[in-house]
N, C-alpha and C positions, 0 to 999 in steps of 0.2 A: 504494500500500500504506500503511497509518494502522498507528499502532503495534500496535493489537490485534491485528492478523494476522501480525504476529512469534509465533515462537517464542518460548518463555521464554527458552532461550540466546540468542539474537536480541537479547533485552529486556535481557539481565543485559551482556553486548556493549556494544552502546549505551549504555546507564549508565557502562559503564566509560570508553568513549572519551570523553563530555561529561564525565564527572568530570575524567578526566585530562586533556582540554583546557581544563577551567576552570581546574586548578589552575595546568598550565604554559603556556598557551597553545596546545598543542596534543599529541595523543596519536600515541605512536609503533606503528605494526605491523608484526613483524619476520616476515619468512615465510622459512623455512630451505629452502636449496635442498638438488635429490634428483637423482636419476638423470636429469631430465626437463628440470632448469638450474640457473639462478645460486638463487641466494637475494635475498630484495629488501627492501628498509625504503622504507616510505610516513608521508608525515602526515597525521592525521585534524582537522579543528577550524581547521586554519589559512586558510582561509576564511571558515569560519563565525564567527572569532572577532576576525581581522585584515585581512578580504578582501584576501589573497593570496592565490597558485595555493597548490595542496596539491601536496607535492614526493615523487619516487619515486626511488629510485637502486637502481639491477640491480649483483648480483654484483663488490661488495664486503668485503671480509677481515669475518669476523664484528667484530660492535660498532663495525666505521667507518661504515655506513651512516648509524645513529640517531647516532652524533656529526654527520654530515655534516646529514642533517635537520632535526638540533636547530640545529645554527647557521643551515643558512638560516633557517630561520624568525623564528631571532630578529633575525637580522640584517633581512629582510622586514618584521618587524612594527615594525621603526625607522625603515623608511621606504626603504631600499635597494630597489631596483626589479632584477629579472635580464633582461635581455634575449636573445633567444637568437640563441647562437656568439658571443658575447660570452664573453672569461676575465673570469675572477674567483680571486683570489690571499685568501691570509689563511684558508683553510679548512685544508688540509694546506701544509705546512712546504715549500716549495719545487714543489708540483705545483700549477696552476690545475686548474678546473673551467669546463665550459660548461651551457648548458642547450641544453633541446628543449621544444616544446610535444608530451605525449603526447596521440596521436591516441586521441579515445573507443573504439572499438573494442578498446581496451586497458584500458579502465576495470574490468569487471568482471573480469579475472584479477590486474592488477596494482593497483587501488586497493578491491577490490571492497568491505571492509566499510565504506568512506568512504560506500557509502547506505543505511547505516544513520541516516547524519545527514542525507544527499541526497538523499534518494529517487527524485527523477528523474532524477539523474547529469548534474545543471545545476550546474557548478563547473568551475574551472579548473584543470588541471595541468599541470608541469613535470617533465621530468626531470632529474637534477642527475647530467652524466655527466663522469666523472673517467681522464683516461689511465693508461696506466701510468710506474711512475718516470722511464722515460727517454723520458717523452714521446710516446706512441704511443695514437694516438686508436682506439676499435672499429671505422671509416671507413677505415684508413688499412690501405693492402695491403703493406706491410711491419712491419703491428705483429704480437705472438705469434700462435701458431699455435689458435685457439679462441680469441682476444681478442672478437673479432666474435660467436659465438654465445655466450659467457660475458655481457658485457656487454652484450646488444642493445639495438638505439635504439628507444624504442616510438613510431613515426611508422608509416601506414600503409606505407609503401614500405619501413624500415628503418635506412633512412639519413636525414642531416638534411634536413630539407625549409624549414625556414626561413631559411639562411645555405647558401652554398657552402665546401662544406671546401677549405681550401687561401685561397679565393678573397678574401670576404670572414667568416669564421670561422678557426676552428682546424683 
């Protein structure tokens, strides 16, 4: 698809996100969750501008998502690498965070207007998933009761697939 076959919302979309990821390095989109799940914040640009993954995070408290976002990225575009089922401390105040590589078939619901800049959905993503206060992973069968479908993993299977929880992960 070439730009002409955009829609003009389409067109006006896009402009936004290259603006905003020129300006900050990359643009934030917030999708408010409904009856159907969580809510989720993604980054657009930070690929395209820092060739890092573009970061998604499921079904966290409004306005922590795009905090969480904004800092990897910035932290990313300095040179930090995330590896996944690896913690990482410094984001939230006593809770780490791990990542996931999201599985494509999750691209176009959960990063979808990111091809507006990719068209052919040739980019890398993470997801930056975060337990709750006392530590309880969306993996873990003793954490709340809908922890697991609030937060889902976006890996084909649902669960991590690149570290073992408990094992060598969180």
């Amino acid at each position: 698809m070439t730009t002409d076959q955009l829609t003009q919302q389409e067109k006006h979309l896009r402009q936004r996100l290259l603006d905003e990821a020129e300006q900050r390095g990359n643009a934030v989109v917030e999708v408010a969750g409904d009856g159907q799940g969580a809510g989720y914040v993604f980054s657009v640009g930070a690929w395209r501008r820092f060739g890092v993954p573009e970061a998604v995070v499921v079904g966290l408290p409004d306005g922590m998502g795009r905090v969480l976002v904004d800092a990897y990225v910035q932290r990313a575009a300095a040179g930090e690498r995330f590896l996944p089922g690896e913690l990482y401390d410094e984001f939230f105040e006593g809770i780490p965070i791990t990542v996931e590589r999201v599985a494509k078939g999750h691209y176009p619901e959960f990063l979808g207007s990111a091809f507006l800049l990719y068209r052919t959905g040739d980019f890398p993503a993470i997801q930056l998933i975060v337990p709750t206060p006392e530590g309880k992973w969306p993996w873990d069968a003793d954490g709340p009761e809908g922890f697991a479908e609030w937060q889902i993993v976006l890996t084909e299977s649902g669960v991590p697939e690149s570290w073992t929880p408990g094992v060598d992960g969180p």
